[in-house]
N, C-alpha and C positions, 0 to 999 in steps of 0.2 A: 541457414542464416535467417530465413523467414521466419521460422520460430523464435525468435529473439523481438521479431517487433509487438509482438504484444505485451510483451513484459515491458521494452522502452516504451509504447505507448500507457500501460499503466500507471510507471513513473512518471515520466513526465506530467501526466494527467494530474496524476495526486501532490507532487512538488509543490504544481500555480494552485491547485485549491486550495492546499493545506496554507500554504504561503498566503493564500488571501481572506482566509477565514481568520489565520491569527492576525494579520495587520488589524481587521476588522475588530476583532476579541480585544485585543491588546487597548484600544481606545473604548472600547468599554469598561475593561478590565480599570484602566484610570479614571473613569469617570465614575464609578462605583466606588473607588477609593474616594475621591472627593465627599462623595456622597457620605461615606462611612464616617469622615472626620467633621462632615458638618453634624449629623447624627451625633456622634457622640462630643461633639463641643455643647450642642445643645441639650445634654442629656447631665454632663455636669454643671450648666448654667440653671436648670428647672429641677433636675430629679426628680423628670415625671417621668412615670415607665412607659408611656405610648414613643418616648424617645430612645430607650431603651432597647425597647423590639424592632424601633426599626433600623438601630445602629446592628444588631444582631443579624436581621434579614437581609442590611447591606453586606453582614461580612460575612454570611452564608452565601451568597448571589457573588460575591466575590471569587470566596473558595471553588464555588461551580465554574464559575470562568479560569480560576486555576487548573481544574484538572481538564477541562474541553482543551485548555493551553497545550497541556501536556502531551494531551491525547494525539492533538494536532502536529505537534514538534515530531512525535514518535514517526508519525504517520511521514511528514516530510522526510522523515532522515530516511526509511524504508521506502518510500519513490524512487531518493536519489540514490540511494542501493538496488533497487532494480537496473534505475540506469545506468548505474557500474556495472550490474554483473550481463547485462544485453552486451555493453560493448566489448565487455571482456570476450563474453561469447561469442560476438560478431570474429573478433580478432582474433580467435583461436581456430574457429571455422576456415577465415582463411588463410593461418598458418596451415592446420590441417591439409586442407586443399594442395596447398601449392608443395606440401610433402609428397601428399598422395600423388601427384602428379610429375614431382621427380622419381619418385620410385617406379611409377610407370616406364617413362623415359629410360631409364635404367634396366629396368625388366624388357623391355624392346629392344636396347643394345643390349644384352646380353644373347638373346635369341639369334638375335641377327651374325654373332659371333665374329663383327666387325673392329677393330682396334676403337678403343674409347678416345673418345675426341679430345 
């Protein structure tokens, strides 16, 4: 069962990062939208291209923060999949156990060749 806490400590580890790196992302990720729509309001009011590029560079810097998003979601859903399969693991360990240790019991009354209880 000790071998199951590194993997729940990995999980869990990467759940609160992943979890607060996108909180973090996600209000940039808005605010880069804003930025993009002011860009390109300004870009059909003037039809200079220096607003142009930068309505581009917003919705590049955008897409960037889409897929860090993505990366990040991946990465939380595989934390708390660790976390499930440790405690799975935990649990199964001590089904295990508590078999292995009626079959014992049972291998001892047999030996003994005493009426089963």
């Amino acid at each position: 069962m000790v071998l199951f806490a590194p993997l729940a400590a990995f999980g869990g580890w990467e759940v609160v990062h992943s979890t607060r790196e996108i909180r973090r992302l996600e209000v940039e990720f808005r605010a880069q939208g804003e930025a993009s729509q002011a860009e390109g309001a300004s870009f059909v009011e003037s039809f200079q291209p220096e607003h142009a590029r930068k309505y581009l560079d917003a919705l590049d810097r955008r897409r960037q923060i889409a897929v860090r998003l993505t990366q990040l979601r991946r990465n939380r859903f595989l934390g708390a999949l660790a976390l499930v399969g440790a405690a799975l693991g935990v649990a199964a360990g001590s089904v295990l156990t508590r078999i292995s240790r009626e079959l014992d019991e049972e291998r001892r009354w047999l030996r003994s060749g005493e009426r089963h209880p």
